[in-house]
C-alpha positions as a Markdown table, in Angstrom:
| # | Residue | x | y | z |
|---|---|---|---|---|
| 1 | Unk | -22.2 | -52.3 | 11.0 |
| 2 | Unk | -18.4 | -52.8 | 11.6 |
| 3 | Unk | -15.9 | -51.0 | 14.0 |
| 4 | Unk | -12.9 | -50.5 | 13.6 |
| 5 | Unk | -9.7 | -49.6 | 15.5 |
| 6 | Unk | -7.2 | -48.2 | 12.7 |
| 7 | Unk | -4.4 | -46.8 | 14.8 |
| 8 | Unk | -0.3 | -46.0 | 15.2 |
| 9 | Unk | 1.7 | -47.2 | 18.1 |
| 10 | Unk | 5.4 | -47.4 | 18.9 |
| 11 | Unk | 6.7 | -50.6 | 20.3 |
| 12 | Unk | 6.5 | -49.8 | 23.7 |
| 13 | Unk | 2.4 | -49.2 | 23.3 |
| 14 | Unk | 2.4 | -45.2 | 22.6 |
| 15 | Unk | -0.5 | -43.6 | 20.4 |
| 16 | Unk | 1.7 | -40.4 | 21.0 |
| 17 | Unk | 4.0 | -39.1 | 23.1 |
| 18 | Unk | 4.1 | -36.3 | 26.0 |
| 19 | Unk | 2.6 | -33.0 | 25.2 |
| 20 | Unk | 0.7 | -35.2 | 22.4 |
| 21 | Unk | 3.8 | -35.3 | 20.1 |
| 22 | Unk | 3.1 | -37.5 | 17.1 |
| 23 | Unk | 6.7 | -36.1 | 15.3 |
| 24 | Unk | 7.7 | -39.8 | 15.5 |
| 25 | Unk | 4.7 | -41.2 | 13.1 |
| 26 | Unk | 6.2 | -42.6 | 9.8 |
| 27 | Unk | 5.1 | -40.5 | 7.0 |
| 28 | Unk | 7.6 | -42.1 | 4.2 |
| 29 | Unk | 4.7 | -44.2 | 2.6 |
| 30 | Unk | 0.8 | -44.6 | 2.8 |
| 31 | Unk | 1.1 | -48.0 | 4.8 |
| 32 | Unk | -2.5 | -48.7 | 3.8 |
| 33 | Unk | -4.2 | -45.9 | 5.0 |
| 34 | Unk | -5.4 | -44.5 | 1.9 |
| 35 | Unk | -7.7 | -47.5 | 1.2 |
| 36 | Unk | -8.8 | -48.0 | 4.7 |
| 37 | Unk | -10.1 | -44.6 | 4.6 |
| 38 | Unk | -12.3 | -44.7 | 1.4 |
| 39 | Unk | -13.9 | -47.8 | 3.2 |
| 40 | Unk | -15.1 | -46.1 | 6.2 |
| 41 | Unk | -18.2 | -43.6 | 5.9 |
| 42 | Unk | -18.5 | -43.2 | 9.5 |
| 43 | Unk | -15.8 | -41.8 | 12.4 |
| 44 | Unk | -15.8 | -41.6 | 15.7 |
| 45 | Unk | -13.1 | -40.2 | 18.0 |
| 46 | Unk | -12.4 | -38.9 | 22.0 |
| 47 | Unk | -12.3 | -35.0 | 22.7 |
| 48 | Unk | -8.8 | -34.9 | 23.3 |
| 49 | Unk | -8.1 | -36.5 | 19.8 |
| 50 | Unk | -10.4 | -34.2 | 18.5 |
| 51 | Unk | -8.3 | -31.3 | 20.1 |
| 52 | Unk | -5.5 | -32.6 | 18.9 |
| 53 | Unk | -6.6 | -32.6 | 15.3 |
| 54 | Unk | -8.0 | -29.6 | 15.1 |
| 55 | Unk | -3.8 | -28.1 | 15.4 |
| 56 | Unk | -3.5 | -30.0 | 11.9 |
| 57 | Unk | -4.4 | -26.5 | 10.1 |
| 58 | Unk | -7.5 | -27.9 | 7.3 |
| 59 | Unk | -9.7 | -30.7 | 8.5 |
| 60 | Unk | -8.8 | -34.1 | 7.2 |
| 61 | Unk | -12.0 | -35.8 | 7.0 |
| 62 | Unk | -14.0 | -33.5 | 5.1 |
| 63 | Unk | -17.1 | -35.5 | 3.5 |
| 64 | Unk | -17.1 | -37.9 | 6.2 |
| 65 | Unk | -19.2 | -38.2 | 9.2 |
| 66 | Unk | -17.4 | -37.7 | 12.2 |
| 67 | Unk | -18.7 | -38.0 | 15.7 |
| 68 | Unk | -17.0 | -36.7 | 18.9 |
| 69 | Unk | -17.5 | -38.1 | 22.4 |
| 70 | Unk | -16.8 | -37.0 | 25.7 |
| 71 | Unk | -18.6 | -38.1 | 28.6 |
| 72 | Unk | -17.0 | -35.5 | 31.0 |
| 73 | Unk | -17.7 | -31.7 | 29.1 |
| 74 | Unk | -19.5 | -30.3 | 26.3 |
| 75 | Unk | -17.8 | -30.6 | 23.1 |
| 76 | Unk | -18.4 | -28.1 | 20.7 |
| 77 | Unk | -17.4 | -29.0 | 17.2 |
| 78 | Unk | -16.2 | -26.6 | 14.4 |
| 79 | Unk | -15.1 | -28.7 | 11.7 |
| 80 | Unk | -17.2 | -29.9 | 8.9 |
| 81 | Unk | -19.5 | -32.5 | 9.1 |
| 82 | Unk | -18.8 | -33.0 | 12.8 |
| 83 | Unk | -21.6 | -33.6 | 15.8 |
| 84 | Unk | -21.0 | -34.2 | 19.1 |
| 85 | Unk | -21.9 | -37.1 | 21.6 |
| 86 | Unk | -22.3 | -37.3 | 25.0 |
| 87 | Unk | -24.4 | -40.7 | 26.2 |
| 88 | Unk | -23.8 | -44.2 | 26.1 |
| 89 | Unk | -21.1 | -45.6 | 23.6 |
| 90 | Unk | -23.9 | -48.9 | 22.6 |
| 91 | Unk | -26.8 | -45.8 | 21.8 |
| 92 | Unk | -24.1 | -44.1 | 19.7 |
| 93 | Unk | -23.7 | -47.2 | 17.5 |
| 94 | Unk | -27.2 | -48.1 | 17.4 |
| 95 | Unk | -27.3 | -44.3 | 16.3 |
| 96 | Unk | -25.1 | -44.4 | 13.4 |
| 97 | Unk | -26.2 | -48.4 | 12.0 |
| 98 | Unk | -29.7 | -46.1 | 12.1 |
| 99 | Unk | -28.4 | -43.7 | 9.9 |
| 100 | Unk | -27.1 | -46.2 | 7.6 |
| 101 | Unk | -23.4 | -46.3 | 8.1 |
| 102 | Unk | -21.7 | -49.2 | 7.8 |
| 103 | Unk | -18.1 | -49.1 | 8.2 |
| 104 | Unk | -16.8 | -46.9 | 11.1 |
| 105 | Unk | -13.5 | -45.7 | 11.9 |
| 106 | Unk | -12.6 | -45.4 | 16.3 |
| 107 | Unk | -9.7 | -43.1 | 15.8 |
| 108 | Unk | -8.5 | -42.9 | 19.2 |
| 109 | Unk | -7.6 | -42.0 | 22.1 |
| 110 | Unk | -6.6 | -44.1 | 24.5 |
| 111 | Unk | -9.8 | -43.7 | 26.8 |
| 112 | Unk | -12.4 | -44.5 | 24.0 |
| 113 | Unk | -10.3 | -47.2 | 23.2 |
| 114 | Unk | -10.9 | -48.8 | 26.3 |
| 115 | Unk | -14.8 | -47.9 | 26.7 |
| 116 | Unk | -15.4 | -49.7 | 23.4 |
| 117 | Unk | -13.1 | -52.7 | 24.4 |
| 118 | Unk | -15.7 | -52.6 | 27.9 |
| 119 | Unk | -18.5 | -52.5 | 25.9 |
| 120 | Unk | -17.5 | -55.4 | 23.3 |
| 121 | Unk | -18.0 | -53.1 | 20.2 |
| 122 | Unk | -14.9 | -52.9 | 18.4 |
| 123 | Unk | -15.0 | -55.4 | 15.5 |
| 124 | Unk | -11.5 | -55.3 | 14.0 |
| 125 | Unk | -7.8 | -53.8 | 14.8 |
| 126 | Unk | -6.0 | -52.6 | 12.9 |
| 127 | Unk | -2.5 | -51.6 | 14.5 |
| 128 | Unk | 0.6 | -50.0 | 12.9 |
| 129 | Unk | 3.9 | -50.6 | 15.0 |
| 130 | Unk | 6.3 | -48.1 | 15.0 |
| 131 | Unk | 9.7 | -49.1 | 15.2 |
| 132 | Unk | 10.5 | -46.6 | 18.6 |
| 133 | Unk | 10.2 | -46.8 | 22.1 |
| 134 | Unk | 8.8 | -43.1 | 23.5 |
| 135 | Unk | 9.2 | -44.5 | 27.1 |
| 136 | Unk | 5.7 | -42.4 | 28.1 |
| 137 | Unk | 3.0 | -41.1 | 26.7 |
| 138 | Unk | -0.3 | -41.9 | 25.9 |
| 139 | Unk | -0.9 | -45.6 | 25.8 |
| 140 | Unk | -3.0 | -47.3 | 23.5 |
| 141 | Unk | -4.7 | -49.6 | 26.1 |
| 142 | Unk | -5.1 | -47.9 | 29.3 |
| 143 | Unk | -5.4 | -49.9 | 32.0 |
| 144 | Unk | -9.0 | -51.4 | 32.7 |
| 145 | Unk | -10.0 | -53.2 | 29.7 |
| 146 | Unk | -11.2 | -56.5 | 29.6 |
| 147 | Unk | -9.3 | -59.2 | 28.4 |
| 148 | Unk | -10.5 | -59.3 | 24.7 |
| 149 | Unk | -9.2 | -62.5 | 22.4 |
| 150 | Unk | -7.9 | -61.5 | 18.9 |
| 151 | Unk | -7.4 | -63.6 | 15.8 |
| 152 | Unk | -4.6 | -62.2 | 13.2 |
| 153 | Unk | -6.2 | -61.9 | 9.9 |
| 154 | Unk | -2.8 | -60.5 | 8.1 |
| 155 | Unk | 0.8 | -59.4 | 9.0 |
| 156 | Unk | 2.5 | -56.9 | 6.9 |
| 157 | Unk | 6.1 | -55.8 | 7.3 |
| 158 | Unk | 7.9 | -53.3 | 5.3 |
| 159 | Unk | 11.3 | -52.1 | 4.9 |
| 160 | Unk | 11.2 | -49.2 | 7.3 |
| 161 | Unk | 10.4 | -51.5 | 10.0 |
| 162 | Unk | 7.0 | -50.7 | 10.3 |
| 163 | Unk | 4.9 | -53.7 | 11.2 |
| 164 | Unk | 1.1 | -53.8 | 10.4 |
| 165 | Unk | -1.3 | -56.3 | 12.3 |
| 166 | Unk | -4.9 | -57.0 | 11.5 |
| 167 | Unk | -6.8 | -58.6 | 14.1 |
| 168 | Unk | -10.6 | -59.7 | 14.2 |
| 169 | Unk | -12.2 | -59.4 | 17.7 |
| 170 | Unk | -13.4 | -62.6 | 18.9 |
| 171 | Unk | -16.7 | -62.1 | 20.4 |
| 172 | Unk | -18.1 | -63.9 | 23.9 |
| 173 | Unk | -20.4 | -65.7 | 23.7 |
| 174 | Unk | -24.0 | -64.7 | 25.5 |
């Protein structure tokens, strides 16, 4: 099974600004999304990104699997094809290669992020970089990680500035 990080930042490390304010997200083009999406079967994303969601109006990711986790409260889930998870982040993936899923999506936020960085389960970033600096917000890496070596596997640049970067996590060695 394969992991995933597919997310949007601005320059200055952002996945969204105060109040959760995502108005400066480039919408003009797909920028890849569309095909990353079909590949995953599996997602799996923090409470407060759930919450968040949820205020889109219609759930996006109808006909996929998505899992919620909190490790603080209860999350109940009222979206199609939703469960939610509270337990250890390695049981969860275990879980879901069980099930047969192969290629799962980490949404966000910010504090999942870094619990699956901890844990050594991401697999693969994928990272969008939005030309803008929010000055606060939510970061994308909170601090507390571990320092985690990347390989670029593609760079992609387009004419609205937006810069896309693939990276493969390098895994430690036991």
């Amino acid at each position: 099974m394969k992991i995933t990080l597919f997310i949007a930042t601005s320059l200055d490390g952002y996945i969204a600004g105060p109040d959760d304010d995502l108005s400066w997200l480039f919408t003009d083009a797909d920028y890849g999304f569309t095909d990353f999406y079909d590949s995953v079967d599996a997602l799996v994303m923090g409470r407060g990104t759930y919450e968040v969601i949820k205020t889109f109006g219609k759930w996006p990711y109808s006909g996929k699997h998505a899992v919620v986790v909190s490790s603080k409260t209860e999350v109940e889930t009222s979206t199609p094809d939703t469960v939610a998870f509270k337990g250890e982040l390695k049981d969860l993936s275990e879980n879901l290669k069980a099930q047969g899923y192969e290629n799962v999506w980490l949404v966000g936020g910010g504090e999942l992020v870094r619990s699956y960085l901890s844990e050594g389960l991401i697999d693969n970033i994928n990272v969008s970089l939005h030309p803008v600096l929010l000055g606060t917000g939510i970061p994308l890496f909170p601090d507390g990680f571990p320092r985690t070596m990347l390989e670029l596997e593609a760079a992609e640049s387009y004419d609205a500035g937006l810069v896309q970067l693939q990276y493969r996590v390098k895994k430690k060695k036991a």
